[in-house]
C-alpha positions in Angstrom: -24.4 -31.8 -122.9 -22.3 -29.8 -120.6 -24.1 -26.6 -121.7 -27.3 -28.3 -121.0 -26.0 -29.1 -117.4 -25.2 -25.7 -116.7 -28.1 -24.3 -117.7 -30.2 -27.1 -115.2 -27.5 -26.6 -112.5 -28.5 -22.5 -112.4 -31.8 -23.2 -112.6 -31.6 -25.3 -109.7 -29.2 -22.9 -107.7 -31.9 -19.9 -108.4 -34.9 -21.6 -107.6 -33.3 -23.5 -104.1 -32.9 -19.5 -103.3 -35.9 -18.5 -103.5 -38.1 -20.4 -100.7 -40.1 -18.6 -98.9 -38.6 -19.8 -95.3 -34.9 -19.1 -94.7 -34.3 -22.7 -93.0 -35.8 -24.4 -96.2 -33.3 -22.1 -97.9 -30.4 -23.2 -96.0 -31.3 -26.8 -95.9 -31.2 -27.0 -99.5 -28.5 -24.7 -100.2 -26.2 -27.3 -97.8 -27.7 -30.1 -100.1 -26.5 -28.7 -103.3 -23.2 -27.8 -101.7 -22.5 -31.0 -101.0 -23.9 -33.0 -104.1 -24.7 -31.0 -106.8 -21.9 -31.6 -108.8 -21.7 -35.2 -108.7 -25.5 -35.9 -110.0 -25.5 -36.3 -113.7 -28.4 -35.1 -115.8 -31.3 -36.7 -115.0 -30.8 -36.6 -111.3 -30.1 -33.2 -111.5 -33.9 -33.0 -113.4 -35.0 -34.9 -110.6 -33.9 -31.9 -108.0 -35.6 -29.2 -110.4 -38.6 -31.8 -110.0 -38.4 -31.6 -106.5 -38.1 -28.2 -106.3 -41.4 -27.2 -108.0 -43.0 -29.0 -105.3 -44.8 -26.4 -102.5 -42.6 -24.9 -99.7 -44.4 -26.2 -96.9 -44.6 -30.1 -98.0 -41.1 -29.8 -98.9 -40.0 -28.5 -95.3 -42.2 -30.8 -93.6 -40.9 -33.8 -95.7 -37.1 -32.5 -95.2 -38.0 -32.0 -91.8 -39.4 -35.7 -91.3 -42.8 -34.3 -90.4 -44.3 -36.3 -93.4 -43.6 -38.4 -95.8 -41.2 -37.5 -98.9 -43.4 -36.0 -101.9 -45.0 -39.1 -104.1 -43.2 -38.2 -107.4 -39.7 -38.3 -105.3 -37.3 -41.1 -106.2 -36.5 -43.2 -103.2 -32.5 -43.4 -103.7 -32.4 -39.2 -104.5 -34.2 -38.7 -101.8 -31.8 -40.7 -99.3 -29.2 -39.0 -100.7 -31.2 -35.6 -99.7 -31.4 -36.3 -96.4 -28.1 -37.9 -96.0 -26.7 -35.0 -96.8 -28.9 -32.6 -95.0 -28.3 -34.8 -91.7 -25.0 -36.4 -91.9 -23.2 -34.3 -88.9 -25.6 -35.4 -86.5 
């Protein structure tokens, strides 16, 4: 089990690298940072869900410019953006 959740945790930390907009980068990189390591498996297969979804709905639902992406689970997501905006 452990294994497995090493393998999904690098898959998550590779694929929240490559976005195609630095701040998207940056924005989920603080996210993982912060909560990574405290979701437990299928949270974290709800991340590499959310992480397939296309760059620009992503940033505009991070961004609160629309609406968080259908397949999103409503309690993950809060945690998301919790994190992402707690220091305001």
């Amino acid at each position: 089990m452990d294994e497995e959740r090493d393998i999904i945790i690098k898959k998550i930390r590779f694929h929240a690298a490559k976005r195609s907009s630095l701040e998207l980068e940056l924005v989920l990189n603080r996210f993982l940072d912060r909560c990574l390591e405290s979701f437990d498996c299928d949270e974290l297969l709800s991340v590499e869900k959310l992480l397939s979804v296309d760059d620009l709905e992503l940033s505009k639902a991070i961004f609160r410019k629309k609406s968080p992406p259908v397949e999103m689970e409503h309690g993950l997501w809060q945690r998301i953006l919790d994190s992402i905006y707690e220091d305001e």
